[in-house]
Each structure stands twice: as structure tokens, then as C-alpha cells.
C-alpha positions as CSV (number, residue, x, y, z in Angstrom):
1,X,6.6,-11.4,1.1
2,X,9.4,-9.3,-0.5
3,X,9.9,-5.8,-0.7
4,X,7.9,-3.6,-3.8
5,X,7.7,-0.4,-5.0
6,X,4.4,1.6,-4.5
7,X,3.8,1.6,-7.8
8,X,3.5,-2.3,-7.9
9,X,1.5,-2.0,-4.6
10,X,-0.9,0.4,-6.0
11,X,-1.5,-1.8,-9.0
12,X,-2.2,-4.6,-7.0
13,X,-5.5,-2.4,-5.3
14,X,-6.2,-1.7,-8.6
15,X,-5.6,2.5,-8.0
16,X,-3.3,4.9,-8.8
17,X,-0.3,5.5,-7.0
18,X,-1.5,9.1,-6.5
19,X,-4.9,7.0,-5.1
20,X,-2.3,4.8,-2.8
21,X,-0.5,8.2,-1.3
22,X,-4.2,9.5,-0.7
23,X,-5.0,6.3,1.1
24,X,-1.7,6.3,3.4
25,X,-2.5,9.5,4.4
26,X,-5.4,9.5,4.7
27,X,-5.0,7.2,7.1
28,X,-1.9,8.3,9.0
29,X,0.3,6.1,7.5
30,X,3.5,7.0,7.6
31,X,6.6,5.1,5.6
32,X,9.9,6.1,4.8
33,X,11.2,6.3,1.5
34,X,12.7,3.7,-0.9
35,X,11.1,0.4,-1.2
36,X,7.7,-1.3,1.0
37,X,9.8,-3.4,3.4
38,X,7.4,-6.5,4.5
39,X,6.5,-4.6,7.4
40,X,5.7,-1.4,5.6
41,X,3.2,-4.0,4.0
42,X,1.8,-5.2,6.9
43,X,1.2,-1.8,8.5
44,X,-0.7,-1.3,5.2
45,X,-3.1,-4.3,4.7
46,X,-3.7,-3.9,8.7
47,X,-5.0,-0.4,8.0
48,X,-6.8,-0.6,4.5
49,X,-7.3,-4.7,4.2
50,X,-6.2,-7.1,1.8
51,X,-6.3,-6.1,-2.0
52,X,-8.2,-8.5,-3.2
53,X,-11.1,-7.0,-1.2
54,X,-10.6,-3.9,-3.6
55,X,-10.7,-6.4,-7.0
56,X,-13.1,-8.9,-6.1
């Protein structure tokens, strides 16, 4: 896994990325600025499952 933007995360759930930044804190998530690192990803798909369970 290799570090993306939230942008390319929130298209791979098929959402916004105003819809992703709802979802993060919505659900206490808390990242820091710049880039998802792998583990920013982790603590993500942990909390909200995979995204293919949003597209499929």
C-alpha cells in the first residue's frame, strides 16, 4: 500500500471527499494533514471496512 491523497481515497468508496471528512469524523478519526500514510489507511478500513463493500 502506498500513501494517497483523500481525494483518491474517497473515490475509491465511491463518495465525495466532503462524504470521506464526514465519515472520519463521524467516526473519530483523526489524521494529520498531507498525504494517507499506510497506516492512516489502516486506521480507516479498520473503522469503516474495505471499499469494495461500498461498490459492490
Amino acid at each position: 500500500m502506498k500513501a494517497k491523497t483523500r481525494t483518491q481515497l474517497a473515490s475509491e468508496y465511491g463518495v465525495s471527499r466532503k462524504t470521506l471528512y464526514n465519515w472520519l469524523k463521524n467516526h473519530n478519526i483523526v489524521l494529520g494533514k498531507g498525504q494517507l500514510t499506510p497506516s492512516d489507511q489502516k486506521k480507516i478500513i479498520d473503522k469503516l471496512g474495505p471499499p469494495d463493500k461500498y461498490n459492490g
